[in-house]
N, C-alpha and C positions, 0 to 999 in steps of 0.2 A: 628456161635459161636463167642462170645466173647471173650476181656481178658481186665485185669485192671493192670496196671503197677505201682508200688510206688517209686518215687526215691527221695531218702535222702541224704544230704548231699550240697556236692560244685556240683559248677557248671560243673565241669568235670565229675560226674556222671549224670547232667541232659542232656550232650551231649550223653555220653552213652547212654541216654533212649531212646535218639531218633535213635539210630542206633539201637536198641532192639527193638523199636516202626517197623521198617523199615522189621526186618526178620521175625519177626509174622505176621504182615500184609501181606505179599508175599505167606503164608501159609493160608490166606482165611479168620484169625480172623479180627475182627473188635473192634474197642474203644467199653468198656464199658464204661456207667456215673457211675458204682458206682460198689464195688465191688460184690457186690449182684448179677450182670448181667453176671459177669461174670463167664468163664468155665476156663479159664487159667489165674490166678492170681500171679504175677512177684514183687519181691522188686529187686534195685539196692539202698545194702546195704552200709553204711558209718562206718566205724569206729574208727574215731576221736576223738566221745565222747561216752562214754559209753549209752547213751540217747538214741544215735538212736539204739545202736545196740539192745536196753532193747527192744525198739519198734518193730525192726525184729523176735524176739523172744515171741513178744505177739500176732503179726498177724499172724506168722506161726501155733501158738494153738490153735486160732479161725479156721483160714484155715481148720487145721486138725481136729475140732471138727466137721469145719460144713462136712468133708466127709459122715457124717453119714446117711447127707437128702441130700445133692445132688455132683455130678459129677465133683470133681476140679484136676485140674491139677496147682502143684507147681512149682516156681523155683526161685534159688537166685543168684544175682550176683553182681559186684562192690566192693567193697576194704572192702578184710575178712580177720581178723587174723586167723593162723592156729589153735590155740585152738576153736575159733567161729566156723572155716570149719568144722571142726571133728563133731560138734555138727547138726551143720544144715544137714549134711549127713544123718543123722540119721530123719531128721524132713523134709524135703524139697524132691518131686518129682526129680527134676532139678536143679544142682549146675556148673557153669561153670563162667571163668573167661572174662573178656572183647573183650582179644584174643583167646579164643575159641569159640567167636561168628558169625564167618560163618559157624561151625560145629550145632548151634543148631536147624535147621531143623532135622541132621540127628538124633540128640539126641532127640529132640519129637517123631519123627517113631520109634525109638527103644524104645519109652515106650510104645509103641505101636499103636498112634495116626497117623489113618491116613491121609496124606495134599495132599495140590496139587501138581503138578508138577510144579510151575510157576519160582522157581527158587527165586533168590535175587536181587533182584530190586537197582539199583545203579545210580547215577546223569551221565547223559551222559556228562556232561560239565565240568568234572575232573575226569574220571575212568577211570584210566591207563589201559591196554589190558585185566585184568582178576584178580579177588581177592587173589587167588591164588592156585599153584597146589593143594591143600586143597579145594579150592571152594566147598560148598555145592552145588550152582548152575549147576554148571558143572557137578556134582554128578549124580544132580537130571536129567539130560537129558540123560546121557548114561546109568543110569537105565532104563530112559523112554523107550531110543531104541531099549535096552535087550529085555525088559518083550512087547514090543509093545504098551506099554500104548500110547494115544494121550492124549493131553495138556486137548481138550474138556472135555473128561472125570475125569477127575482129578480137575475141578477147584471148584469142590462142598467142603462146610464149612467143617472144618475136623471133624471127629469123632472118640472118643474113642472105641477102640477094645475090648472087653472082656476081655484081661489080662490087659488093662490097666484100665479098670472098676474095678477088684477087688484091685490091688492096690490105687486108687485113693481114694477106701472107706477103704481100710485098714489103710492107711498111716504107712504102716511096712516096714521095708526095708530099702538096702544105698538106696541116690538118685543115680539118673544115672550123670555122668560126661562126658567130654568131650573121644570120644574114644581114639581120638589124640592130646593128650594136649599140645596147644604150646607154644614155648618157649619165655618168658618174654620181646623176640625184636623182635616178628613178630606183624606185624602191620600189615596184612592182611585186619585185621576189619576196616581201615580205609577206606577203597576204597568201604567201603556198605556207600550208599546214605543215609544220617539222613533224616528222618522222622519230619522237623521242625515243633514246636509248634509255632510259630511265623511269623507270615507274613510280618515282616518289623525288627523283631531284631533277630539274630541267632550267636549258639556260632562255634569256628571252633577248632578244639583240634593240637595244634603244636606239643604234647609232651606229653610222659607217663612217669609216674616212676619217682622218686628222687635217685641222688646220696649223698643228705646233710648229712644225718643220723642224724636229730634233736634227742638231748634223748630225748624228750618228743613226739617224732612223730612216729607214724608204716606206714604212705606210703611208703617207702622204701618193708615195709614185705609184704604189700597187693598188690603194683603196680610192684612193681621189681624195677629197675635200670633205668637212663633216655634213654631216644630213643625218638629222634628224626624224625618225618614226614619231606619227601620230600617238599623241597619250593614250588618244581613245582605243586604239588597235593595241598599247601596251597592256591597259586596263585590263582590255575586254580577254586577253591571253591570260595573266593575273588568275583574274575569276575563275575562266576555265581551267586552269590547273589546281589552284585550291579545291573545285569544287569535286577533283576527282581525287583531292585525297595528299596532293603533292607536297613533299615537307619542305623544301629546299630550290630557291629561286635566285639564278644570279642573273644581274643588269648587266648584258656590254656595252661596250664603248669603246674605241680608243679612248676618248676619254671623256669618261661619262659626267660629269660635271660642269664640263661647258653644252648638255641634254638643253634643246631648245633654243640656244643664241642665234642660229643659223635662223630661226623663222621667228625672229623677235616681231610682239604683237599679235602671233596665231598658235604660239604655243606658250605651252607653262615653262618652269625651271624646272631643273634637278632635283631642288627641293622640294617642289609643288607637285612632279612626280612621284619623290619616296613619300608626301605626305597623304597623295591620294593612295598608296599601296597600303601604309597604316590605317588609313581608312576601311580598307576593304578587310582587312584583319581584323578592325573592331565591328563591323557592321554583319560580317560571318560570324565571326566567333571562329574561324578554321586557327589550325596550327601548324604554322609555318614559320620557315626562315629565309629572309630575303637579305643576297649581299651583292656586291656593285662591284666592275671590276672592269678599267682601271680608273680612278681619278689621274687630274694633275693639282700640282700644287698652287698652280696660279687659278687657277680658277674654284678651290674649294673653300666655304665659305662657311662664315658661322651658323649661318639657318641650317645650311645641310646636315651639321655637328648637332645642332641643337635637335634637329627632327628624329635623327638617327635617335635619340636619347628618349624620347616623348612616346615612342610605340614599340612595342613587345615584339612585332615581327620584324623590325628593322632590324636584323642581327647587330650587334655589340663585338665587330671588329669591322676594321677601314683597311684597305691598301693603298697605302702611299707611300708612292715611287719616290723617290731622294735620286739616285743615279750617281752623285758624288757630293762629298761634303765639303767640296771648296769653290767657293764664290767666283773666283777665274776658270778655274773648268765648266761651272753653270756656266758660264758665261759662253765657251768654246761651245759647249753645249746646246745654246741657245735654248735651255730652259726658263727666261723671264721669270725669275726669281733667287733669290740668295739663302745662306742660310739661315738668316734671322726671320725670313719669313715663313720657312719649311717649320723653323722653332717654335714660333708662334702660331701655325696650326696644333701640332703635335701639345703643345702646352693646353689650348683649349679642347682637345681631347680628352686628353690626362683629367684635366678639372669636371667636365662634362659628364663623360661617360668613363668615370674610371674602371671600369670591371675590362674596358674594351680590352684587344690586342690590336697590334701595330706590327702588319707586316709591309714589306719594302723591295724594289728594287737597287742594283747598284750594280754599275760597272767599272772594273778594276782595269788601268793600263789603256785609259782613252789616250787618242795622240797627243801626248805633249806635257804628259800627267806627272810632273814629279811626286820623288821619296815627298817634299813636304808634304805637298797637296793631294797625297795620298794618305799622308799619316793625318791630317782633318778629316776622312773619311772615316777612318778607322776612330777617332777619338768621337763621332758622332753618333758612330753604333753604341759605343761604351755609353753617352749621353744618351740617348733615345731607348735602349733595352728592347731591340725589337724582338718580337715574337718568333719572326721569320723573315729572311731575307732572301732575296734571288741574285745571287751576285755571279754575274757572269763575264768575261774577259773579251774585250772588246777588241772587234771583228768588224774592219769596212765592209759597208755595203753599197756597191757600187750604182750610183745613183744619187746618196746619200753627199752629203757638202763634204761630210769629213774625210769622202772618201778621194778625196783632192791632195788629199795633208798625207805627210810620212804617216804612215803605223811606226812610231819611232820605241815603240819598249817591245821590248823581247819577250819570246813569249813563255821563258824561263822566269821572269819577272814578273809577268804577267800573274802565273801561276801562284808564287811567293805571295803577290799582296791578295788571288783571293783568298788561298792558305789562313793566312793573317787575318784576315776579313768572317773566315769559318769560324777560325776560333774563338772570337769573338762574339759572333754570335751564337751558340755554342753555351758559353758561360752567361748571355743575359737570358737566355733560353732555358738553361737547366733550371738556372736561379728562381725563374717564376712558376717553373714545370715544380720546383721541390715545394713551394709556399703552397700546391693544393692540395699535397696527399693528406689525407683523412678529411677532407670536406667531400660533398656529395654535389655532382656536376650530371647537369641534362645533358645528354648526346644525342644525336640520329646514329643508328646502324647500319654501315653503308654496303658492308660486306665482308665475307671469309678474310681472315687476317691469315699472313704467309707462314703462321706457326699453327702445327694441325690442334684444332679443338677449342680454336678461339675464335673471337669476331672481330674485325676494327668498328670503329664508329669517330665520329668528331665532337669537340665540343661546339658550341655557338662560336668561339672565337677559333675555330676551324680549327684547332690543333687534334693530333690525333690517340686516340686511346684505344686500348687491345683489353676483351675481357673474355676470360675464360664463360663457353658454352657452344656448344653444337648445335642451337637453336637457331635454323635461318629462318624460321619465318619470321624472327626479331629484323630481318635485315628490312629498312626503309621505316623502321618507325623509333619514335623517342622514347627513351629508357634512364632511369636513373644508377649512373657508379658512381661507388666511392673511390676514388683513386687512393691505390695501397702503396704504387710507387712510380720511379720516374726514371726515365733518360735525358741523354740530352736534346733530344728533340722528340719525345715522344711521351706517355703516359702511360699506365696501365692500372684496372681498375677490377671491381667483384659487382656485381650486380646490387643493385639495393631493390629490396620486395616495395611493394607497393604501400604497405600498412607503414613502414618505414619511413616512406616521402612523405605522406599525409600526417604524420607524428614530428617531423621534422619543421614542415611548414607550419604547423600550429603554435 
C-alpha cells in the first residue's frame, strides 16, 4: 500500500514530514507519485496564512468525496489553530500533533488498520537509548511477545479491516487522536530518524514553539512555548550527515537564537551551539554549509555575529526578520525592539562579516499601518540593501491578539505598498547581483534549472545562479562559476575548470 504526504508551509514542517515520512514507512507503506496511488493520504498543515489552510480544507473534500470509489485513509498534522482543530475532527480520519507522533502507529491500529510489527526505525548515529517511555516501538514488540506474533508474519503491506472500510467510505465521525496526548515539551519525536529527501542538503530542528507572542502570529497557539533539543542529539545529527557526504545544513527554530534560554544552566547558547558546529568542520576537515533559520532581533547577539565570521562552515548570510520599519508598529507588533536596534545589528554585520547577505522578512498593511509608517519601511530597505526580502500582506490569524483589531487597509492598498516594497528590493538586489559579474563564486548544485541544458545552484549567501551543462551528476556537489551576468534577483554563470581555481587561489 501507498501514502501521499502534503507539507505546507516553513521549513519546520518540511522536517516534520520527513519524521512522518519515517513512521509510515516502518509500517510497510511506501511513496506514492501522486495522490491518486495512494491509500493513506497526510497534509502537515500551516497556519500562517489563511492560503494554505483554505487548501487543507479543499483537499480534505476531494479526500472525502473520493471515499466513495475507493479505500482512503486521512490525517492531519502540523501547526493548527483550535478553531481549524475542531473542524478537521469532524473531516479527517487522523488528527495528531508533531509530539504525538511516536503514538501514530498505535493510532492507525486503532482505526483499525492492520501494520507490521517492525517498529520505528531511528538513526543509529544520534538515538539516545530509546524514544520514550511512550515509544510506539517498544509497544509494538511486547504486544508481539503477548499475542506470539513473529516479526515474519507481520511485515506484509497493511490493510484495512472492515470497520475501518466502512468508515473510510463513510467519512462520518471525530477523527481518532492521539490516545496519550503529549505535553507541548516532550520532544520524544525527535529521536525518530527523518526520512531525508535530500542526498546532500537536510534540515535539523533545534527548537519548537515560540515564546514572542507576535500579535500578528499563532505559533505560539499551534506549537506551544519554546523547548529546546539536546546539543548532544543536535551534534551527534551534525556528524552523521557530514559523515555521509551532506553539503548543506539548516538550524530551525522559531526562533533559533533565543536556542537554550528555556533550560538555562543544562544547556549551551546559540552561539555555543553554532561554535561547537565550526568545530566539528575543523576537526573533519568535511565540506559543508551550515545556515540558521529564523533569528529574532531581540535576542541576536554579538558572539553569534562574531562566531558566524570565525569558521568556514558557518555560511556568510543571516536572515533577519525586520517585519516593519516603524517603531509604533514594532511596537502594535510586539516585537521588543526598535529600529535602532535592528540597525545596530545589521551595522555589526556589515563590519563583521562583510561578504555576508542580508535576507528579511516584512509585512505590508498591518492594522493600523499608515502612508507614513509605511514609507519608514520602505526608506529601510533602501538603508539596509537587502539581498532578499519576504514581504508579505498581512492577514489575521485568528487566535493571534491582532486578530481583535480592524484589518483596516484594503487590500488594493495592501498590494500597492508590497508593489513599492518589490521594487525596491529589486534595485538593492540587482545593484549587488551586478558588482559580481566577472569574479569567480563557489556554489552547490542543487538541481535542473527550468531552462532546458542548464543547472541551478546557490552561492554561500543562498542567492541563485543558472549555468549552462547537462551534467547532473554535478547536482549536490561544489563547483566553481564565473558569473558572466545578472538579473534582478538571480545570476548566471560558465563553469570554471579546476586548474583555473587553483591559479586563482595562488
Amino acid at each position: 500500500m501507498k501514502y501521499f504526504l502534503i507539507q505546507l508551509g516553513c521549513q519546520m514542517n518540511q522536517s516534520d514530514g520527513e519524521r512522518i515520512r519515517t513512521v509510515i514507512e516502518s509500517l510497510g507503506y511506501t511513496a506514492g507519485e501522486t495522490e491518486e496511488d495512494a491509500d493513506l493520504l497526510g497534509i502537515v498543515a500551516c497556519s500562517v496564512r489563511q492560503k494554505a489552510i483554505d487548501k487543507v480544507y479543499s483537499k480534505i473534500e476531494k479526500w472525502n468525496r473520493q471515499k466513495n470509489e475507493r479505500n482512503l485513509l486521512t490525517f492531519v498534522s502540523g501547526c493548527i489553530l483550535p478553531a481549524d482543530r475542531e473542524k478537521f475532527l469532524d473531516r479527517f480520519d487522523l488528527l495528531f500533533s508533531i509530539n504525538d507522533l511516536p503514538q501514530l502507529p498505535d493510532m492507525i491500529r486503532q482505526y483499525g488498520v492492520v501494520t507490521p510489527v517492525s517498529g520505528i526505525a531511528r538513526n543509529p548515529e544520534y538515538d539516545p537509548a530509546s524514544v520514550a517511555a511512550h515509544s510506539v516501538g517498544e509497544q509494538q514488540k511486547q504486544e508481539s511477545q503477548k499475542t506470539g506474533t513473529s516479526d515474519a508474519a507481520t511485515t506484509a503491506a497493511p490493510v484495512l479491516s472492515v470497520a475501518a472500510l466502512k468508515r473510510s467510505r463513510g467519512g462520518k465521525g471525530k477523527a481518532l487522536t492521539a490516545p496519550r496526548p503529549a505535553d507541548d515539551r516532550d520532544t520524544s519525536y525527535w529521536h525518530i530518524g527523518p526520512s531525508y529527501q535530500s542526498s546532500f542538503e537536510a534540515y535539523i530542528p533545534i527548537q519548537n514553539g515560540c515564546d514572542k507572542f507576535c500579535t500578528f502570529c499563532a505559533v505560539p497557539y499551534t506549537r506551544g512555548r519554546e523547548v529546546s533539543r539536546s546539543s548532544e542529539d543536535i551534534f551527534s545529527e551534525v556528524r552523521a550527515l557530514v559523515s555521509k557526504g551532506y553539503r548543506s545544513i539548516t538550524l530551525l527554530g522559531q526562533n533559533v537564537n533565543s536556542y537554550g534560554l528555556d533550560r538555562k544552566g543544562e544547556e549551551i547558547t546559540f552561539a555555543e551551539l553554532l561554535r561547537g558546529i565550526g568545530e566539528i568542520g575543523r576537526e573533519t576537515g568535511a565540506d559543508f554549509w551550515t545556515y540558521f533559520t529564523s533569528p529574532h532581533p531581540r535576542d541576536m547577539t554579538d558572539e553569534v555575529i562574531d562566531t558566524i565570521a570565525s569558521y568556514p562552515v558557518l555560511a556568510k548570510m543571516i536572515h533577519l526578520p525586520v517585519q516593519s520599519g516603524d517603531d509604533k508598529v514594532l511596537i502594535r507588533m510586539n516585537r521588543n525592539h526598535g529600529v535602532a536596534r535592528y540597525r545596530k545589528i545589521v551595522e555589526k554585520i556589515r563590519s563583521t562579516i562583510p561578504q555576508a547577505t542580508l535576507f528579511t522578512d516584512i509585512i505590508v498593511g498591518f492594522t493600523g499601518e499608515t502612508e507614513e509608517q509605511f514609507e519608514n519601511t520602505r526608506k529601510i530597505m533602501e538603508e539596509f540593501r537587502y539581498n532578499m526580502a519576504f514581504i508579505a500582506m498581512y492577514s489575521p490569524r485568528p487566535g493571534a491578539a491582532s486578530a481583535r483589531w480592524d484589518d483596516d487597509i484594503s487590500v488594493d492598498e495592501k498590494k500597492r505598498r508590497m508593489h513599492l516594497l518589490q521594487e525596491e528590493l529589486k534595485k538593492s538586489s540587482y545593484a549587488y547581483n551586478k558588482s559580481l559579474i566577472g569574479t569567480v563564486v563557489r556554489v552547490l548544485v542543487d538541481g535542473k534549472d527550468r531552462k532546458a541544458g542548464y543547472l541551478s545552484a546557490r552561492t554561500e549567501g543562498k542567492l541563485t545562479v543558472r549555468f549552462s551543462s547537462d551534467d547532473e551528476s554535478l547536482i549536490g556537489s561544489f563547483v566553481h562559476l564565473e558569473i558572466t551576468s545578472c538579473r534582478e534577483l538571480s545570476l548566471e554563470g560558465s563553469i570554471v575548470s579546476p586548474e583555473r581555481v587553483v591559479n586563482l587561489a595562488s
